[in-house]
C-alpha positions as CSV (number, residue, x, y, z in Angstrom):
1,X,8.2,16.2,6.3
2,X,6.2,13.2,4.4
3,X,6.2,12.5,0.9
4,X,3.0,13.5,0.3
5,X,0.7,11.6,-1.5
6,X,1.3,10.8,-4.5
7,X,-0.4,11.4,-7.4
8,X,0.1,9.1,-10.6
9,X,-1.1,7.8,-13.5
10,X,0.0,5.8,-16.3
11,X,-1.3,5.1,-19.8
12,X,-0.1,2.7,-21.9
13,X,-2.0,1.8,-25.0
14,X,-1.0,1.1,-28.5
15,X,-0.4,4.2,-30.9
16,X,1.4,3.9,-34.3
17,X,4.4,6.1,-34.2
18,X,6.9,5.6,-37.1
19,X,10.4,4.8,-35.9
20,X,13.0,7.4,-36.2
21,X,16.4,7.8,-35.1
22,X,16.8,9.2,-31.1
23,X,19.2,10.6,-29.6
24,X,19.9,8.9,-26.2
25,X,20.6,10.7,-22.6
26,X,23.4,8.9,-20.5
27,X,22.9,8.3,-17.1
28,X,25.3,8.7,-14.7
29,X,25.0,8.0,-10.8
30,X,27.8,8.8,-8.7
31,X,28.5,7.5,-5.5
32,X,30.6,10.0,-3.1
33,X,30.9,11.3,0.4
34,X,32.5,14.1,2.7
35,X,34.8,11.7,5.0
36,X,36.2,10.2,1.9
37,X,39.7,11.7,0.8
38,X,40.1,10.1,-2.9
39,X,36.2,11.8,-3.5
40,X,37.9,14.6,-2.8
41,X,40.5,14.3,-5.6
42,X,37.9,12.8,-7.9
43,X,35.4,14.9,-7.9
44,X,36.7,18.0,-9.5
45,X,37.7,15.9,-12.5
46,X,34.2,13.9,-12.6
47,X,32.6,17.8,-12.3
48,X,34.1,18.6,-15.1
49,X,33.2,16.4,-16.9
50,X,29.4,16.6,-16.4
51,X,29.3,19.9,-16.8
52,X,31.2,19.7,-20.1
53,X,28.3,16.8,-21.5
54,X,25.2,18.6,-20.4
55,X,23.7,18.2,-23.4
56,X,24.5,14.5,-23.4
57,X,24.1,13.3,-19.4
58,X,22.4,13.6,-16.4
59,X,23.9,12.8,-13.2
60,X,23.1,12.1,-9.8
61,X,25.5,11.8,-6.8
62,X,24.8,9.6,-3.9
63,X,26.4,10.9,-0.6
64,X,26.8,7.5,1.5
65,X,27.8,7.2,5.1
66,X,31.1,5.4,4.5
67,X,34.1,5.0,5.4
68,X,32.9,7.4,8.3
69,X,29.2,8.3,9.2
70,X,28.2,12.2,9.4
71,X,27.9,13.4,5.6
72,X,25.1,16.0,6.3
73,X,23.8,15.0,2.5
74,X,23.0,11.1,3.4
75,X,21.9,12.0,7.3
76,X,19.2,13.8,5.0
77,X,18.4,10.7,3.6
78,X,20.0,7.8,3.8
79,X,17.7,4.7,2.9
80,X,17.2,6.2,-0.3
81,X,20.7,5.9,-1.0
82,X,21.5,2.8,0.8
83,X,18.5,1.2,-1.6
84,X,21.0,2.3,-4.5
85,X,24.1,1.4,-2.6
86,X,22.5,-2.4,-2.1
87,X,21.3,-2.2,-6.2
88,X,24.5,-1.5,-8.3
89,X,26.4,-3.7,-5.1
90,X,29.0,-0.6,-4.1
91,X,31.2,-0.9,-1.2
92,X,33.9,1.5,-2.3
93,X,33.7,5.5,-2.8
94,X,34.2,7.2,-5.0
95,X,32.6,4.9,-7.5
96,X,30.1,5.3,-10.2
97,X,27.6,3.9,-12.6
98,X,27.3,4.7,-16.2
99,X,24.0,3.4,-18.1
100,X,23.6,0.9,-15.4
101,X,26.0,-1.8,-16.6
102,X,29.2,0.1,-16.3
103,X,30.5,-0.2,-12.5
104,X,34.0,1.6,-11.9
105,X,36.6,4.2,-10.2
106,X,35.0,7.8,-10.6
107,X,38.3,8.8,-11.7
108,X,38.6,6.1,-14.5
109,X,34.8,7.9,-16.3
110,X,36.3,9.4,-19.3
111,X,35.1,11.3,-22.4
112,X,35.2,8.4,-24.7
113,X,33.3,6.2,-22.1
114,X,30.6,9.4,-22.4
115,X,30.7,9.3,-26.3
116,X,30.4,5.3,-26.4
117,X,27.4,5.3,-24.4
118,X,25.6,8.5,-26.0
119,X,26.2,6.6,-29.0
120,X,23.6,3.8,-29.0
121,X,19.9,4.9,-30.2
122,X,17.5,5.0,-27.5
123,X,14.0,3.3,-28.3
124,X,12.4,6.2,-26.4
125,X,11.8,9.4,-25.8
126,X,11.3,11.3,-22.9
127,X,10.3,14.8,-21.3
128,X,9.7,16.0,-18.5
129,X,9.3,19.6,-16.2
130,X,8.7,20.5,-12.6
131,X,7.4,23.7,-10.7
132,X,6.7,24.6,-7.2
133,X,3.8,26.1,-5.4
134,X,3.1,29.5,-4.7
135,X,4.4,28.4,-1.1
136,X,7.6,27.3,-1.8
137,X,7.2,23.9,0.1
138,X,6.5,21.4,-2.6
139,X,8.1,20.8,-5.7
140,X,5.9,18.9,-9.0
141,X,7.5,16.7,-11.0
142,X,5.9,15.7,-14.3
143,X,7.4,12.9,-16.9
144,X,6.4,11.4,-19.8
145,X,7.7,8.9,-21.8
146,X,6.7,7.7,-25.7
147,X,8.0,4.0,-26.9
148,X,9.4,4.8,-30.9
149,X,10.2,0.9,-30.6
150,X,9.3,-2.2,-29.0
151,X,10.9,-2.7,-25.5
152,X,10.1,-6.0,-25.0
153,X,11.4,-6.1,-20.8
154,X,8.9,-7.0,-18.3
155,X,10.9,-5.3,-15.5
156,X,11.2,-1.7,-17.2
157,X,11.1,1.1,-14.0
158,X,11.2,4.5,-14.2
159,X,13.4,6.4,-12.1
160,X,12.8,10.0,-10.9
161,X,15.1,11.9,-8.8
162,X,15.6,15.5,-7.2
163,X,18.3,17.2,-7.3
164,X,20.4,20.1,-5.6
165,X,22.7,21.4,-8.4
166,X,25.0,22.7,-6.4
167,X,25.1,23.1,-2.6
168,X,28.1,25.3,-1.4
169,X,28.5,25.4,2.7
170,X,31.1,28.3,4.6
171,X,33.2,25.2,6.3
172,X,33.8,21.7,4.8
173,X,31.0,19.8,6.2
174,X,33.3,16.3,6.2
175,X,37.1,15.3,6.9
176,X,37.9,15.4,3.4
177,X,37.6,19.3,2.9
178,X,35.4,19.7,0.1
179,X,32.9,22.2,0.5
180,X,30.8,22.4,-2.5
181,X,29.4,19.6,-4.4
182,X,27.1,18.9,-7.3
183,X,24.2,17.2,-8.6
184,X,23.3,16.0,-4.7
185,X,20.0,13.4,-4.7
186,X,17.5,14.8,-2.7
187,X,14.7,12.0,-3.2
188,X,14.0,9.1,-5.2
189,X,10.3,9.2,-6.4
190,X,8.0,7.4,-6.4
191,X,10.6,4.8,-3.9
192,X,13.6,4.1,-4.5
193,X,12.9,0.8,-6.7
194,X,11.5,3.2,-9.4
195,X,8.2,3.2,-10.9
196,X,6.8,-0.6,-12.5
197,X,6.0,-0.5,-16.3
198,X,4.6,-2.7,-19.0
199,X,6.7,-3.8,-22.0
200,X,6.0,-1.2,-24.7
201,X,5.3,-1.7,-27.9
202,X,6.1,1.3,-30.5
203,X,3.6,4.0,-29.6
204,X,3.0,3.1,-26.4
205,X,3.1,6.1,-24.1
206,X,3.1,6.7,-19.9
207,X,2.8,9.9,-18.0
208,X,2.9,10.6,-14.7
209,X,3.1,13.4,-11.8
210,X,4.7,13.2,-8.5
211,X,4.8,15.9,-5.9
212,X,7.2,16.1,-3.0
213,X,7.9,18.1,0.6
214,X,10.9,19.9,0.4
215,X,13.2,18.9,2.8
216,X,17.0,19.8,3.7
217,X,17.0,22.2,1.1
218,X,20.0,24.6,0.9
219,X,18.7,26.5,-2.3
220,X,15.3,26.3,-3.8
221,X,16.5,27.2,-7.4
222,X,19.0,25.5,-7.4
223,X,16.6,22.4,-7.3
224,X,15.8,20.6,-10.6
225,X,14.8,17.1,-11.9
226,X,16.2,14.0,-13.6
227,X,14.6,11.2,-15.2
228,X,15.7,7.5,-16.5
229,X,14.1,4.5,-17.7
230,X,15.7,1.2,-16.8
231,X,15.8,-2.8,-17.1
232,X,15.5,-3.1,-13.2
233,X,16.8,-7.0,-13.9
234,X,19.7,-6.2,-16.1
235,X,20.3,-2.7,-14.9
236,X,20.9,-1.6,-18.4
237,X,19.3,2.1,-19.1
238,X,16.7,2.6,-22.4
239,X,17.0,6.6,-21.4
240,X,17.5,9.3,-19.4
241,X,16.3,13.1,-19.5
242,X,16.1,16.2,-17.6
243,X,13.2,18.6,-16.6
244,X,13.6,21.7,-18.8
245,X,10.9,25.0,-18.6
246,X,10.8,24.4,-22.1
247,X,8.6,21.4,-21.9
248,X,5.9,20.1,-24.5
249,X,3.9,17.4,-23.7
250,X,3.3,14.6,-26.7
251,X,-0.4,15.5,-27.0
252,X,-2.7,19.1,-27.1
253,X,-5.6,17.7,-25.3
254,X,-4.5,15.1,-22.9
255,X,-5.9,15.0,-19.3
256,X,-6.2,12.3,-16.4
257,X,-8.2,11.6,-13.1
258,X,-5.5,11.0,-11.2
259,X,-7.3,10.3,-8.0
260,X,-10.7,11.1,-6.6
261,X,-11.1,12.0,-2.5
262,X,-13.7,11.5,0.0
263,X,-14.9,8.2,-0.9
264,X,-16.1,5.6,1.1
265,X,-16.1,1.8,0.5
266,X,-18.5,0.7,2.0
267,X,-22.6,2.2,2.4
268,X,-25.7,2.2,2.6
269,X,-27.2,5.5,2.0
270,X,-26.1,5.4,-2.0
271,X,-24.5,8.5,-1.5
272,X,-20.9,10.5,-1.9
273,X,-19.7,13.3,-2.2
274,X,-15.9,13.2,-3.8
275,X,-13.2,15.0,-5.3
276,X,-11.8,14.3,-8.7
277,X,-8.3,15.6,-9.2
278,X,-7.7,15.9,-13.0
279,X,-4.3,16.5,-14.7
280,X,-3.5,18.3,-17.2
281,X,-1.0,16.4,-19.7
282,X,-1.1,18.2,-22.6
283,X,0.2,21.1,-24.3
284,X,-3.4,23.3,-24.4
285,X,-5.1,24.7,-21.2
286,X,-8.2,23.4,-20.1
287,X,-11.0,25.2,-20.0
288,X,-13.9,22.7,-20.4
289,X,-14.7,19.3,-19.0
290,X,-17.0,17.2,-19.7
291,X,-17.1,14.0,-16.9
292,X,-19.4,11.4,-16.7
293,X,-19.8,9.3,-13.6
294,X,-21.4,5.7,-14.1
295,X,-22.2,3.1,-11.0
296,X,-22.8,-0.7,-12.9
297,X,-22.5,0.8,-16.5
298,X,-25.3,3.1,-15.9
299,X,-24.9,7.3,-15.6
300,X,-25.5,8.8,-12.3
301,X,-24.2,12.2,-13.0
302,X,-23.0,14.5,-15.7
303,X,-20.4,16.6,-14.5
304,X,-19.5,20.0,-17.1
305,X,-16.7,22.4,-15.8
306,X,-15.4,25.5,-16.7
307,X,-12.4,26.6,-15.3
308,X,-8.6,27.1,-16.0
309,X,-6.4,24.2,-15.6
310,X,-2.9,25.4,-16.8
311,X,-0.2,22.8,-18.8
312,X,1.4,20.4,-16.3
313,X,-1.1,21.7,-13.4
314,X,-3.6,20.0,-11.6
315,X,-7.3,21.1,-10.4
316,X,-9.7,19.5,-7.6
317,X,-13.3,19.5,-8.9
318,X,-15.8,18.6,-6.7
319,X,-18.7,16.3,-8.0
320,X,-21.4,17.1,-5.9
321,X,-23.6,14.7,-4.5
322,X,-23.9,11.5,-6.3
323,X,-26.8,9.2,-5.6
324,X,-27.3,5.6,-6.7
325,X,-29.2,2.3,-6.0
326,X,-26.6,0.2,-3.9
327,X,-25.7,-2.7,-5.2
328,X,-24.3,-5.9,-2.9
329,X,-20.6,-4.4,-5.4
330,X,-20.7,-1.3,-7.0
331,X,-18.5,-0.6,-9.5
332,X,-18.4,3.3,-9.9
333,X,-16.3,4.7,-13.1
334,X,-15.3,8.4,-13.0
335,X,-14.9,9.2,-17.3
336,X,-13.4,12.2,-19.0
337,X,-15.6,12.1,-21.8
338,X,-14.7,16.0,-23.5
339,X,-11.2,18.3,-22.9
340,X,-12.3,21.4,-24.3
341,X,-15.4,20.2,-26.6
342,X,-13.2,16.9,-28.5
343,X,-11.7,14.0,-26.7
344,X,-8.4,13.2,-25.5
345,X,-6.1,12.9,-28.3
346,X,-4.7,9.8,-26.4
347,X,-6.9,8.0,-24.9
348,X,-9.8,8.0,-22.6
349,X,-9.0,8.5,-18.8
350,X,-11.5,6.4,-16.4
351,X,-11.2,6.5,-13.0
352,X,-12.5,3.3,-11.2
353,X,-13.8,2.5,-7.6
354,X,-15.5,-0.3,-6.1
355,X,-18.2,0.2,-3.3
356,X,-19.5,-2.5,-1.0
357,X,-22.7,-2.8,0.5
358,X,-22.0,-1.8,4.0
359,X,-22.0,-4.4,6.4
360,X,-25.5,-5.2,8.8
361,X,-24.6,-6.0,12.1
362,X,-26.8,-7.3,14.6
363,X,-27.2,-7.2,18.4
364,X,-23.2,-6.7,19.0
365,X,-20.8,-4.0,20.1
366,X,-18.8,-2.1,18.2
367,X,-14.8,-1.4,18.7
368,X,-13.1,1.2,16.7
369,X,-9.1,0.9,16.8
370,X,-7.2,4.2,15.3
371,X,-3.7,3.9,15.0
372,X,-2.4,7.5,15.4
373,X,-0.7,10.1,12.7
374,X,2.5,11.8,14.0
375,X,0.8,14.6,15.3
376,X,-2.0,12.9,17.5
377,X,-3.5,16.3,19.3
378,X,-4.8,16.5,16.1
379,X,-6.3,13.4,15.2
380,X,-10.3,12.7,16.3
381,X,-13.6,10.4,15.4
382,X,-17.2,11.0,15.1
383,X,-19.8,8.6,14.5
384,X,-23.1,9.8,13.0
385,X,-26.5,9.0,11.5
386,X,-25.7,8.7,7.9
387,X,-29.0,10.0,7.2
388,X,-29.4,13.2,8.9
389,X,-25.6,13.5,9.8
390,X,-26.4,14.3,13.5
391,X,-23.4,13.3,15.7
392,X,-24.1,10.5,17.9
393,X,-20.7,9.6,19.4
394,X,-17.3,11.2,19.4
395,X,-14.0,11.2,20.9
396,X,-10.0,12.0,20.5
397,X,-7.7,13.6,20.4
398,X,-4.5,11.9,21.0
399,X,-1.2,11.7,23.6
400,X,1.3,9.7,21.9
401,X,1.8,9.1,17.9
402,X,1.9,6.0,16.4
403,X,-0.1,4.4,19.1
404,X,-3.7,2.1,19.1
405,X,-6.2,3.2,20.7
406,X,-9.1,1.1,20.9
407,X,-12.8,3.0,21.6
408,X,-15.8,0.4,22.8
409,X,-18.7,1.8,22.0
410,X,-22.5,0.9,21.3
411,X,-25.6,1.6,19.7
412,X,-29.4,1.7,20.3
413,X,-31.1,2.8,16.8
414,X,-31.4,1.1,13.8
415,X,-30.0,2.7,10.8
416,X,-27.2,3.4,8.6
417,X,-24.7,4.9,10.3
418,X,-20.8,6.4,9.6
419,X,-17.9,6.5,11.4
420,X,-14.9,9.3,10.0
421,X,-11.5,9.4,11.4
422,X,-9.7,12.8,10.9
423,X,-5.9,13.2,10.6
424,X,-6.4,17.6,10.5
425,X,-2.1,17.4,10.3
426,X,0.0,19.9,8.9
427,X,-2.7,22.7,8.8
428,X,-5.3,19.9,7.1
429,X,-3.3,18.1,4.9
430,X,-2.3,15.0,6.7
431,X,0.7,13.0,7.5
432,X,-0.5,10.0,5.6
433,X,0.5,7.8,8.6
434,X,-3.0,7.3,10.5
435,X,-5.1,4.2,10.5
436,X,-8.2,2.5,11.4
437,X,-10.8,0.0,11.6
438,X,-14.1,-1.0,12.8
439,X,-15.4,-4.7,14.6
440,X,-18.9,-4.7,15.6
441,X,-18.9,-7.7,17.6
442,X,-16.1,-10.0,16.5
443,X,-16.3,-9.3,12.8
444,X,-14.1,-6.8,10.9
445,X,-16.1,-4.4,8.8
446,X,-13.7,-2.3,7.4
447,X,-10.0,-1.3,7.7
448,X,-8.7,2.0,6.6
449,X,-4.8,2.3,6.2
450,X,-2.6,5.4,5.3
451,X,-5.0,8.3,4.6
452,X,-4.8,11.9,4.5
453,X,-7.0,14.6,6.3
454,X,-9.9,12.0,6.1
455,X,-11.7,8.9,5.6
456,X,-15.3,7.9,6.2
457,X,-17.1,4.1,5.6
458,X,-20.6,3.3,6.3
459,X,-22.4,0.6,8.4
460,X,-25.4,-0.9,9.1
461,X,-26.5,-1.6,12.6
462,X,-30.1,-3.4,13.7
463,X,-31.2,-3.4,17.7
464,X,-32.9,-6.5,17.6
465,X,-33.9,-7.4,21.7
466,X,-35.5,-11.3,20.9
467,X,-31.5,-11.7,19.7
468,X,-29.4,-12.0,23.1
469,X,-25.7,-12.2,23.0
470,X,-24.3,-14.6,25.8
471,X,-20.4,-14.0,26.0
472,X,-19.6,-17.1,28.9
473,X,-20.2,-19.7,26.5
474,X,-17.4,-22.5,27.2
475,X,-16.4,-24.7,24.6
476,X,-14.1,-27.8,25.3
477,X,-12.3,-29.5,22.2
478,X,-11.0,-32.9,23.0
479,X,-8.6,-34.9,22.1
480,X,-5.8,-32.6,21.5
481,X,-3.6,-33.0,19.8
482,X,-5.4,-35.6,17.6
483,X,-5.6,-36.4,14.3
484,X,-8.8,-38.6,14.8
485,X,-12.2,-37.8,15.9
486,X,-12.4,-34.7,18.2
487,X,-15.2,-33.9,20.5
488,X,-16.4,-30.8,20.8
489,X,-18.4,-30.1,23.9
């Protein structure tokens, strides 16, 4: 299964906070595998020791495929790991990293080390929680971070990792006999070089929510969360922390547009018809929404819901139909104005997107390249008359995955028409791997990478017969090479 797509938001505006003491979280990230015999000694010890400083650590242990491939745990996913093998520079197991600086034996991580690194005050704090759907398949990850001092690094990243507690199998799965093991990394979220941050002055706060497939998972609750935030240039760790179902997020009323679906980026009918999906980052439920949506500073539609969205949860609202004057750039903002009948307590969540005026094209032939998902029986096209939505081409599906097709193709109306690609994978909610994009004649008019169940853009097309296209034209350029006077005949 794909990571599916993400959704994530950060927010990171001043708010006075007055400094106070914090305890911090020490990270520890442990490298390890089944076909090594000193992990095997090691890790008992190192076990011990985590569990014995839960309220002070989190750890993580990288399985990697050394000195013999076949650990079952990195064949689950091994670039994630080799990204942190190739970052901390480890070519020896069992090794491990504490607060990002330390680089040693996994035998030589003692107590005091623990205690010396728990010590330091942390200039933030974090929480965080997860949950999975009623379907068992994907697990939610929300964190949230507030600055109680300046941390003045321009290469800050927040990590966020999964983790099997403990995964126990009936025979050792590696040469070296163990057959249970601990705090096993699952995935790296968002990627494995973490999540980019600003500098943050004291106050300044980020929040965001990842979702991911389960995959090679030997025990669902045994599945939990970790968090750190880390110098990615010095390596050094500002904190670390641990999803808990005791979560409370910084702020009551706090809510986010963390995407919006079904857009297009280019038209010329003025008109959509898109999803917002809003999360809920604060401690109350929402019931009531008030969102405006503006195109060029002015209100096209004011949207009020009533619903139920739960702490930590997310809910699709549909906008309706939106109308609007196209501009040659429209910039449409999507504004949580009201959470519950008073503003966000933080600070205003605005959702922007720009829309071109679709392209006119003139007298040419169009040729529509999709680049198919991994499941290509499923993937097909349609283009139609934008205005009254009858179909006036179609075609797909697909043989091989991964492959370009290219559909030629023209058209004997004028009007605005659009052309939608659909990935309908994994039961309509896309692989995320399908592309495509449109030439009418030899111009691009739109590209669309990397989308999910959907995408639709708009064109403009013009059957002009005083306008002929003569394709045998010969052009001669000569001298050439030159770097004098060319003739071009």
């Amino acid at each position: 299964k794909k990571l599916l797509s993400l959704l994530t938001l950060s927010l990171l505006i001043g708010l006075g906070v007055v400094k106070a003491q914090n305890q911090r979280t020490v990270v520890l990230e442990c490298f390890t595998s089944t076909t090594c015999g000193p992990c095997a000694s090691a890790n008992p010890a190192l076990d011990a020791l985590i569990s014995n400083n839960e309220d002070k650590l989190i750890a993580i242990k990288y399985h990697v495929n050394w000195p013999v491939a076949g650990d079952p745990m990195n064949l689950a996913n091994p670039s994630d790991v080799s990204s942190k093998v190739t970052y901390y520079g480890i070519n020896a197991v069992p090794y491990s990293v504490g607060n990002g600086t330390w680089v040693g034996n996994s035998s030589s991580v003692s107590q005091s080390l623990v205690n010396q690194w728990a010590a330091a005050e942390s200039p933030v704090e974090m929480r965080m929680t997860h949950y999975l759907n009623d379907a068992q398949d994907t697990m939610f990850i929300v964190v949230m971070g507030r600055a109680l001092s300046e941390v003045s690094s321009n290469n800050l990243k927040l990590n966020v990792s999964v983790i099997e507690k403990t995964m126990e199998y009936a025979t050792a799965p590696g040469s070296n006999g163990e057959r249970i093991f601990h705090n096993v990394m699952k995935k790296l979220l968002p990627r494995p070089s973490g999540e980019s941050i600003p500098a943050l002055a004291t106050g300044d706060y980020f929040a965001f929510k990842y979702a991911w497939a389960l995959n090679y998972v030997f025990n669902v609750d045994e599945l939990t969360a970790v968090a750190w935030l880390q110098d990615g240039q010095s390596k050094a760790m500002h904190q670390g922390c641990k999803s808990s179902d005791n979560f409370q997020p910084f702020y009551g009323k706090q809510a986010v547009i963390s995407s919006v679906e079904y857009t297009k980026e280019h038209v010329c009918t003025g008109t959509m018809s898109p999803y917002m999906v809003i999360d809920n980052l604060g401690s109350e439920t929402i019931n009531t929404l008030k969102i405006n949506v503006t195109n060029n500073g002015e209100v096209i539609k004011t949207i009020n819901w009533e619903g139920s969205i739960l702490p930590a949860r997310s809910e699709r609202i549909h906008t309706g139909l939106l109308t609007f004057d196209v501009a040659e750039t429209n910039n449409i903002n999507f504004e949580i104005e009201l959470i519950n009948g008073a503003p966000d307590e933080y600070a205003t969540s605005i959702y922007a997107l720009e829309v071109k005026q679709a392209e006119l094209v003139v007298n040419k032939s169009f040729k529509l390249y999709i680049k198919t998902s991994d499941e290509p029986q499923l993937n097909t096209w349609e283009i139609t008359d934008a205005n009254t939505g009858e179909v006036v081409l179609n075609g797909g599906p697909y043989d091989e995955p991964g492959k370009i097709y290219t559909e030629e193709f023209d058209l004997n109306g004028d009007g605005c028409y659009m052309v939608t690609v659909y990935d309908n994978s994994n039961n309509g909610s896309g692989s995320g791997t399908m592309s495509f994009s449109l030439k009418g004649g030899s111009k691009t008019l739109f590209t669309c990478a990397n989308f999910t169940n959907m995408k639709s853009n708009e064109f403009s097309f013009e059957k002009n017969d005083d306008v002929i296209e003569t394709a045998e034209n010969s052009i001669n350029v000569y001298p050439n090479p030159t770097n004098g006077l060319i003739t071009i005949e």
